[in-house]
N, C-alpha and C positions, 0 to 999 in steps of 0.2 A: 347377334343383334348389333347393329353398328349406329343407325339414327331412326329413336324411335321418337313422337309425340304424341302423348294422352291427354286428351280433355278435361278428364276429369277419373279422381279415384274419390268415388262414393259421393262428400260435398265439397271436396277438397281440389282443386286445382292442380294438377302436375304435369311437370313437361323432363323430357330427357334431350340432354344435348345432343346437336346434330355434330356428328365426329368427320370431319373434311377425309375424304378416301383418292389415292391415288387413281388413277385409270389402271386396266391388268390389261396387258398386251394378252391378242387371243396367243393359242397354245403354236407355241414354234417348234421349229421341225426339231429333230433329232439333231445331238450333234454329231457330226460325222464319228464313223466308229467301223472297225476293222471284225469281219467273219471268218473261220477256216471252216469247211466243208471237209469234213472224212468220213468217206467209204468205203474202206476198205474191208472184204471177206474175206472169214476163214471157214465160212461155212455156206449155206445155201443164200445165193445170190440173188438181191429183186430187181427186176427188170425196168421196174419203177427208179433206181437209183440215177439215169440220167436226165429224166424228168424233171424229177426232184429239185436237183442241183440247180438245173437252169430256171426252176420254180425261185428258187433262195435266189438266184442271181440276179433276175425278173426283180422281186423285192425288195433285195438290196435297192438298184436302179433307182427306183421309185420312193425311195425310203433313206437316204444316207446312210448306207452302208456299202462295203465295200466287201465281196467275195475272193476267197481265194480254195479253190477244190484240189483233192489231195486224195490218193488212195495211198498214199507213201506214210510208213510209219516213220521214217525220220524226221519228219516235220516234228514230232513229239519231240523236241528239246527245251530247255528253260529261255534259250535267249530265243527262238522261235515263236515259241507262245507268246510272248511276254509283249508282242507285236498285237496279239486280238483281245478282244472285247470278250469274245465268245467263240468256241468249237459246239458245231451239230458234227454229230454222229448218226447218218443219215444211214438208216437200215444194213449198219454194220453188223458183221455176224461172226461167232465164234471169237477166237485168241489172238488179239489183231496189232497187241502192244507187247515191246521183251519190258524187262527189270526193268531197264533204264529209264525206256520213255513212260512205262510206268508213274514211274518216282517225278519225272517231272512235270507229266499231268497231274499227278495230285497235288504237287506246290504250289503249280499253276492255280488250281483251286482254289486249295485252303487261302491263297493269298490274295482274293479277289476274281477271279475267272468264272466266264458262265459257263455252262454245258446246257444242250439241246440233246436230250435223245428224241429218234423218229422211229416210232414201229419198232425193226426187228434190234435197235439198240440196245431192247431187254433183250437179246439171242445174244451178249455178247462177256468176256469176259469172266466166266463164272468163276475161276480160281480165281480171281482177285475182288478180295472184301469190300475194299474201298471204293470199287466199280459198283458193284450190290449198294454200297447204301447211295453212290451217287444218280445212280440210273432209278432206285427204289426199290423196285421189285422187276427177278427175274422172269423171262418166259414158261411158263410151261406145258402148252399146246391151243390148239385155235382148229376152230370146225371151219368148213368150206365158206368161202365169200359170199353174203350175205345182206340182206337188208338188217339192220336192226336200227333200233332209238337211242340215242346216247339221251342221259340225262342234267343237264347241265345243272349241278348245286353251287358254284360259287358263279355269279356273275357279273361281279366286282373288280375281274381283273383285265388285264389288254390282249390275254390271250381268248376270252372265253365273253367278256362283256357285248360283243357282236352278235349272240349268239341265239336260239331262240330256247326257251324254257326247255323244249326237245327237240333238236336234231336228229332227221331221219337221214341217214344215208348208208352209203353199202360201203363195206369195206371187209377184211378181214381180221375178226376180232379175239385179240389174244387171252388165253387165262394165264395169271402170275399164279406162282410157287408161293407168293405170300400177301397179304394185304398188307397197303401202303400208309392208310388209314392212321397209324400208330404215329409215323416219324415223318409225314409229309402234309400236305393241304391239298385234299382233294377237290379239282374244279369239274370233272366229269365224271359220273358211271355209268353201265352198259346198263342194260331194264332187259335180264337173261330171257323175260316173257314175251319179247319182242321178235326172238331168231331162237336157231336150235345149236346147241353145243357148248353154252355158258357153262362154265366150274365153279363159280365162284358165289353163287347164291344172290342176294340179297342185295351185298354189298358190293360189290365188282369195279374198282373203281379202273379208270381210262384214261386221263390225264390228270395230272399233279405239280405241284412246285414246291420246292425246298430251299432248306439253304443249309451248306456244307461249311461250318468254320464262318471266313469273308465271302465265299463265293457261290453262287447261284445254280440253280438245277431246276431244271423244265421238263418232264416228259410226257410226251401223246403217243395214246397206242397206234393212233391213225396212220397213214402214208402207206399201207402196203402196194394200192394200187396203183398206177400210174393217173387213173380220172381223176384221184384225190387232189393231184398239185396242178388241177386245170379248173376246181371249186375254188369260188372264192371266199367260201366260209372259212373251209380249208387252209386257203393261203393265210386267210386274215389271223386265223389260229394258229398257224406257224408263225407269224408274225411277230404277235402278240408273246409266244414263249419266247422269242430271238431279242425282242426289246429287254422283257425281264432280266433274262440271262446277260444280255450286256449291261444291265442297270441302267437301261434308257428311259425304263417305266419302276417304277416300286411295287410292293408288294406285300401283303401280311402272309408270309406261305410257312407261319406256326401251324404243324398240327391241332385241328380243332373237333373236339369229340364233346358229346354230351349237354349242346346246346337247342333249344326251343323256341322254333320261329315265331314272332310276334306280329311280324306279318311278311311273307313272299307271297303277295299276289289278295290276299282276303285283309281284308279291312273289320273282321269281327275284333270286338271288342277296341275298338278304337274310338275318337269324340274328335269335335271340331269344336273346341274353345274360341269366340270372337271373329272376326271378319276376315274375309279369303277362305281358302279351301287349297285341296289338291288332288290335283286327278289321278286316275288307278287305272293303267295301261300297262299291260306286257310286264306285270308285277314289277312293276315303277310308280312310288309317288313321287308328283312335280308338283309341286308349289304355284299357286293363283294366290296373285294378291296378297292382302294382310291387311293388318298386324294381327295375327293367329296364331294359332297353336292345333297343330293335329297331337293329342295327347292319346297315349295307351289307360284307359279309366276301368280296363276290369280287372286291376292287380296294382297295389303299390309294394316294390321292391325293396332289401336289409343291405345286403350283400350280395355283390352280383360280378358278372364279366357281361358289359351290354357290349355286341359288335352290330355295325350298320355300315355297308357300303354307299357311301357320296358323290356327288357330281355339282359341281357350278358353271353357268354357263356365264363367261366373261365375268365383269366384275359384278358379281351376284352378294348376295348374304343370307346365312343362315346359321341356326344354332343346334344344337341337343339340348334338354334343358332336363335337368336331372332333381328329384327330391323335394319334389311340392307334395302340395296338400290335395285333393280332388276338388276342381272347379269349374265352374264355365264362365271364369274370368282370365284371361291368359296372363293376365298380369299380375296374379298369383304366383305362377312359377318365375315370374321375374322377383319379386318382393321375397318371396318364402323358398325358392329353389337357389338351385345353381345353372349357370348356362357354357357349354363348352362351346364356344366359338367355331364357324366355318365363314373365312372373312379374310383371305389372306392379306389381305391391302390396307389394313388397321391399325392402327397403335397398337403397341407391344401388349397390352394389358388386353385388349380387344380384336385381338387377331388368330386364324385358326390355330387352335391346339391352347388355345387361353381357356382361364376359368374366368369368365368376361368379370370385368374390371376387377377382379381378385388375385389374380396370380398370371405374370406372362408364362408362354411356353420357353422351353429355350429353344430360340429361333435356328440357331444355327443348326440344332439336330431337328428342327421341322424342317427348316427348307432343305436339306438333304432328304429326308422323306416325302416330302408333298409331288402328287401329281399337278400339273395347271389346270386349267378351268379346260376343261371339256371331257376329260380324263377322272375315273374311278377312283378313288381311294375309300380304305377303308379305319374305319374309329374302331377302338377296344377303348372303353370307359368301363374299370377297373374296380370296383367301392368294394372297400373293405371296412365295413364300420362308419369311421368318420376320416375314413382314406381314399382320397379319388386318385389313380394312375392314368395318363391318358396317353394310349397308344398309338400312332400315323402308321399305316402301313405296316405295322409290326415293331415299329422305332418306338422305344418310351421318349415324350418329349416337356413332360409335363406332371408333377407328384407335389399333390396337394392335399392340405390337413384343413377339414372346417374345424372352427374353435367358436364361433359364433353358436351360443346356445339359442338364437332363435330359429336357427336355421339348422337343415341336415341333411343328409346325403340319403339318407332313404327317406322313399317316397314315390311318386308317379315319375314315369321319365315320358318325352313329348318333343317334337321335330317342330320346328317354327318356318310359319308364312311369313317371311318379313315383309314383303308391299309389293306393290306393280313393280315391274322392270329387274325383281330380284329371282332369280330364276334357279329352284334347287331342286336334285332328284335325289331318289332314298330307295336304294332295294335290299331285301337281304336282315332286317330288323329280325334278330336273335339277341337271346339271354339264356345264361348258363346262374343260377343259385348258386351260389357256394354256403357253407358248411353243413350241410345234410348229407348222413351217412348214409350209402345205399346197401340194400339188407341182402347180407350173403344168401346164397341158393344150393339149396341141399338135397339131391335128387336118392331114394332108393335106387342104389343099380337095376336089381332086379326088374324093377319097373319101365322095362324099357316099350318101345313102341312098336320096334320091328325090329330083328335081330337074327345072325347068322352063324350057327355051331353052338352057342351059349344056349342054358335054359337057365331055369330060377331054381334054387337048389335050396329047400330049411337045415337050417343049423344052428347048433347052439352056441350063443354067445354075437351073433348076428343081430343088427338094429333091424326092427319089423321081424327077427326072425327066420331072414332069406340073403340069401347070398346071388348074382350073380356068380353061378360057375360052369361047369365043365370048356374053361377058358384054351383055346389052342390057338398057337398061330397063323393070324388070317383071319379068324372069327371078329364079328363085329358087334355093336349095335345101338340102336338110336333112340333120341329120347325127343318129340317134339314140345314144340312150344316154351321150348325153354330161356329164361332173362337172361341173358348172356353178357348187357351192358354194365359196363364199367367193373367186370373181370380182370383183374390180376392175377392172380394164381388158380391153380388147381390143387386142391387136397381130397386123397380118398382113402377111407379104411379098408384095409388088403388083407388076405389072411392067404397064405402059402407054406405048404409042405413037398412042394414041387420046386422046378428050375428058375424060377420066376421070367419075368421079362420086362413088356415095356408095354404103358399104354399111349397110344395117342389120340390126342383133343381136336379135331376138325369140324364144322361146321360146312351144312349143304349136303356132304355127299360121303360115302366112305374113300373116297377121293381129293377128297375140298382140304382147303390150303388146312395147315397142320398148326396151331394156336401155341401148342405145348407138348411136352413128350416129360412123361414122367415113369420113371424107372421104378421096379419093383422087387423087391427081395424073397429070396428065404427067408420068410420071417420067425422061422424056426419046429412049426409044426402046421399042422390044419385046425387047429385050436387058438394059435396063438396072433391074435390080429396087432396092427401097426398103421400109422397113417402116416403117410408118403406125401408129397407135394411137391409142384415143379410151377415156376410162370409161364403168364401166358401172355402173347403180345398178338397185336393184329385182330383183337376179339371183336367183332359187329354189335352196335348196338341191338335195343329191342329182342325179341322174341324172334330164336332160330332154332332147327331141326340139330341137336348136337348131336356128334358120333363119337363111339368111342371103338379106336382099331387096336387089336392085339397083337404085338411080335413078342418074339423070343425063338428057342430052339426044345423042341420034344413036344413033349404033350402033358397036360393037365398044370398049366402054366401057373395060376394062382387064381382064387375068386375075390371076389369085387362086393365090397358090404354096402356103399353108399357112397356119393362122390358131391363134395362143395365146389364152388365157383364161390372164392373168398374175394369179396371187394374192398377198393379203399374209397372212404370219403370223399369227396371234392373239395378244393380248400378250403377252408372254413379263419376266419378271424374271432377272439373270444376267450371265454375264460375255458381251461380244464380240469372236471369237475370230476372229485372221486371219492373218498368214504368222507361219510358224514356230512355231503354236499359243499365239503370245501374245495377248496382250488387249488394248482399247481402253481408256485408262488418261486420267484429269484427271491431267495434271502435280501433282505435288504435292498431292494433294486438296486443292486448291485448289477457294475458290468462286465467289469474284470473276468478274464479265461478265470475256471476255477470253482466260480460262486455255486455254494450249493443251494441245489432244489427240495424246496421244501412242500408240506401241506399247512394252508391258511386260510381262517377266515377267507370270503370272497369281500372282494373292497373295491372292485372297478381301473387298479392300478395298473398301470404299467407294467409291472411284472409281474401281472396274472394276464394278461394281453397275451394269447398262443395264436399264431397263424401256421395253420399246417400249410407246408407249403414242398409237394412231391410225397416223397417221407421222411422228410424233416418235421421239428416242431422248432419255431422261433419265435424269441422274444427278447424286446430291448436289443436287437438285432442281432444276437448270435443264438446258436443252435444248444436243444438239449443234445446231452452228450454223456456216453459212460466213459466216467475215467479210464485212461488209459486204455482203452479198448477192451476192457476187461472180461472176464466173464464168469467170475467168483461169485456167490451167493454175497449179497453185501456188499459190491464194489458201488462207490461214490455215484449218483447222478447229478452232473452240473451243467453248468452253463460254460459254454464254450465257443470260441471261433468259429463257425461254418467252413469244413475245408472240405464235406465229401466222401469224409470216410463211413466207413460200416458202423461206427460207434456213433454217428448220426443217424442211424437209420432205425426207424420205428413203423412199423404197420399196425392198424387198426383192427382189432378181430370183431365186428359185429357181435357173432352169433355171444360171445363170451364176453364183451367190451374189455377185451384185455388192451394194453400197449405192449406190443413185442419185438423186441431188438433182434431181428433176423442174426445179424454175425454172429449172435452168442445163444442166441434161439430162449432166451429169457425176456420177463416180462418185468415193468414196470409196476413197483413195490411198496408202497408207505410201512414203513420199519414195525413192527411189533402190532400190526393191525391198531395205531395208535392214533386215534383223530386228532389230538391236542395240536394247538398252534405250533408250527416252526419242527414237527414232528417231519424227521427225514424220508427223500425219498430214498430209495436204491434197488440194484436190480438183485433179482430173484425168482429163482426154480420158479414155473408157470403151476399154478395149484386153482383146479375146476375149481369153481363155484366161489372164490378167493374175494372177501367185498374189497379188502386191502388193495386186491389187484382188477378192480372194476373203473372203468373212466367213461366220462363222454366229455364228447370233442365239439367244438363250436360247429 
């Protein structure tokens, strides 16, 4: 909101000052910036790679960039690189770098450096880790050249914002050994309903962006054929990862899981507060007119992560407006809300990445993140309570507290029509809740769906009474329909008088990428059961067909009693609450390394303020912590520095609402089952059904 005037508020008279705004020059080219091209093979060569090259060199041309093509691994040195912007690795295949040039493409990296992979760049380097997390996910095979639909879910960025909700083209299309989902930001996936030979189920993603340390990574499974780099969707989509990677363009390329469209394309549940409107094209709002508010009115939000991808065209204005009341006055959420600015050409108080006239951003890590007016970016508006972070492109630029009790941070949130001539686009409007635990998933093995060498076997001492067994190497079997999101681990009860072995966790197929691999014992008789547990990464949201595959060596491996999918909460801000409905309390709000935790009354303070945050618990800005790393019946829990170690780490068990400190595998304790005030915590032997050792988490 930069210059507003109102007529009238109810009998009262009100006007807001008109704030003088610079002119924004439209968006200027690139500034010159240097490419290397390598493709060099160790393995099957595409014919497509001279195409290609001359395609990047085509776009350089036309784009401020400047090429230089190379199948030579000696170009791989420190003072070499240290000449670009950015290396594609243009359908390189197989072991193409020694030790050396190794070492100094990933300094290059970590130290600022973009990477392009093309296509077969996933076929490339598999003895080396650092290549795997930079590329994301390796190859693992691809059915014949085909039509199929990509489906583009991020359209916010400059590789992919071109693009249409679904691109149909032919190419051939790769399945990964893992999903990327976990540790990248997926802007494409395949729709496997589309063509024949998909692996990967549901989730299949296609291209991605990241970021490694300081520096950048881009990759598209596209380019195998040579018609690809003569599309100009294509190119534009090469393009668009070539700018990222050199930092021409920004980007938020955080992994993002477990968010809820509020609108891509459907305008349900949405309202048009006051004058103007915005039109709904190619699941795009644009701004007509004002002074309005297109407000979300079938939900007001506590605690959230809102993300929304934005556009201004020239020197435009508009806002977010966060924590009103429900109205069809839009100048409620100016009076009762909060507004995060989009406005770069403002006063510091009233310019994008502000809490308009409440707090500047800091400018200087916005305009290192801001795209220009014609160009994508995207917001993360952060509330934690009465904590607003405001994210640019992935950059924090902006951490503000309301203190104002008339006012709050939860409430409606709402995208603003500023007037004629102010021109703003919006796609992409998702919200993720935080602190609501999602409820572990506990399947009877037995109960499988379809299954190959196993049957269902009774025994005693068995939950339900049955066991999967007669388990052998190579037997499988699958369970549908099963909640598979926001999985972290696997645990399942085993009973073994045999060789034991291994199970593994895949989804899609008894093929489909591998989640987790959890090992299995002698657990000493056929009588005597044990529960085992391994994590699991890469897991798909929503309802999937799970598999479970069996290795080891002999026969009659072990049977399988019942198997969890153990979740952890999403972060949550608040009190936590445990016998006797009191709270987890810093002695003293104290801040000192050291302070011990206690149980207290609940009082609203500051240190009863917990934010889970990963598997951490924090407050007053440092982390619960077991002394000393300890893992004694009775060792200290305090408050301490956040440094990362295992003595900060605690998961959430649902099913049992324990806190459990994985490195000592004990649980979070209040001493002598004693509620009284200032009554200690500390850790201790895990004991079912323990109310001493029961919590909930905000």
């Amino acid at each position: 909101m930069r210059s507003i005037l109102r007529t009238a508020l109810g009998t009262a008279a009100a006007a807001l000052t008109v704030l003088a705004a610079t002119a924004c020059p439209a968006a200027a080219a690139d500034a010159p910036y240097d490419v290397l091209v390598f493709s060099k093979t160790a393995g099957f060569r595409h014919d497509s790679i001279a195409v290609g090259t001359q395609a990047i060199r085509d776009l350089g041309a036309a784009n401020s960039f400047t090429v230089t093509a190379t199948e030579d691994a000696a170009a791989f040195t420190t003072a070499n690189l240290a000449q670009y912007e950015a290396v594609v690795f243009l359908n390189t295949t197989g072991d193409v770098l020694n030790d050396t040039q190794q070492t100094a493409f990933e300094s290059y990296i970590r130290g600022g450096g973009g990477y392009v992979g093309v296509h077969a760049a996933a076929d490339t380097e598999y003895s080396w880790p650092f290549y795997g997390n930079l590329v994301g996910a390796w190859f693992a095979s691809h059915p014949a050249i085909q039509q199929a639909n990509v489906k583009i879910e991020d359209r916010g960025k400059a590789a992919t914002a071109h693009l249409p909700q679904t691109w149909t083209r032919t190419d051939e299309w790769y399945n990964y050994q893992t999903n990327v989902r976990s540790t990248a930001k997926v802007l494409a996936t395949l729709d496997e309903s589309s063509y024949t030979g998909g692996g990967m189920g549901a989730d299949h993603p296609h291209a991605w962006c990241k970021t490694i340390d300081s520096g950048r990574s881009f990759y598209t499974g596209a380019g195998h054929t040579q018609e690809s780099y003569a599309d100009p969707a294509f190119r534009a989509h090469l393009l668009g990862g070539i700018r990222y990677a050199a930092g021409r363009t920004k980007a938020d390329c955080r992994p993002e899981n477990g968010y809820t469209a509020l609108y891509n394309g459907s305008t349900t549940g949405w309202s048009q507060a006051g004058p103007g409107s915005l039109t709904n094209s190619d699941a795009t709002l644009t701004t007509v007119g004002g002074m309005g508010l297109f407000w979300y009115s079938a939900k007001q939000f506590t605690s959230y992560s809102l993300k929304l991808d934005w556009k201004l065209t020239g020197d435009s204005n508009s806002g977010v407006f966060i924590g009103f009341p429900p109205s069809t006055d839009p100048w409620s959420a100016v009076n009762n809300g909060y507004e995060v600015q989009i406005d770069a050409t403002d006063a510091a108080d009233r310019t994008t990445g502000s809490v308009y006239t409440f707090k500047s951003a800091d400018l200087a890590a916005r305009d290192a993140a801001l795209n220009p007016p014609g160009e994508w970016n995207t917001y993360e508006l952060l509330v934690e309570g009465e904590r607003l972070q405001i994210f640019l492109n992935g950059v924090k630029i902006n951490d503000f507290t309301n203190t104002d009790p008339v006012r709050s941070l939860a409430g409606h949130i709402g995208i603003q029509n500023h007037g004629t001539g102010d021109t703003a686009s919006f796609r992409n409007v998702r919200i993720k809740e935080l602190g609501s635990a999602p409820t572990d998933v506990t399947v009877q093995a037995e109960s499988f769906t379809t299954a190959s060498g196993v049957q269902a076997y009774t025994k005693a001492g068995a939950n339900n009474g049955q066991t999967l067994g007669y388990v052998d190497p190579g037997d499988w079997a699958s369970y549908a329909n099963v909640n598979t999101g926001g999985a972290t681990s696997f645990r399942t009860r085993v009973v073994s008088g045999g060789p034991g072995g291994s199970i593994q966790v895949r989804t899609g197929s008894t093929t489909g990428p591998i989640l987790g691999t959890v090992a299995v014992p002698n657990t000493g008789s056929w009588s005597t059961y044990a529960d085992v547990s391994a994590p699991l990464t890469g897991v798909p949201t929503g309802n999937q067909t799970l598999f479970l595959t069996f290795t080891g060596t002999g026969t009659g491996l072990f049977d399988v009693d019942d198997f969890t999918l153990v979740k952890t909460g999403t972060p949550g801000t608040g009190p936590v609450k445990g016998l006797a409905g009191k709270c987890l309390d810093v002695r003293g709000s104290g801040t000192a390394d050291g302070t011990q935790i206690q149980l207290y009354t609940c009082n609203g303070s500051g240190a009863q303020n917990w934010t889970v945050s990963g598997q951490t618990l924090r407050a007053l800005g440092k982390c619960l912590d077991v002394s000393g790393g300890g893992s004694a019946d009775g060792t200290k829990i305090q408050l301490w520095t956040c440094n990362g170690s295992g003595a900060q780490n605690w998961t959430y068990q649902s099913s049992d609402q324990t806190l459990r400190n994985p490195q000592s595998g004990k649980c979070l304790d209040v001493s002598g089952n004693n509620s009284a005030d200032s009554t200690v915590v500390q850790l201790w032997t895990c004991v079912a059904g323990a109310g001493n050792q029961k919590w909930t988490l905000p």
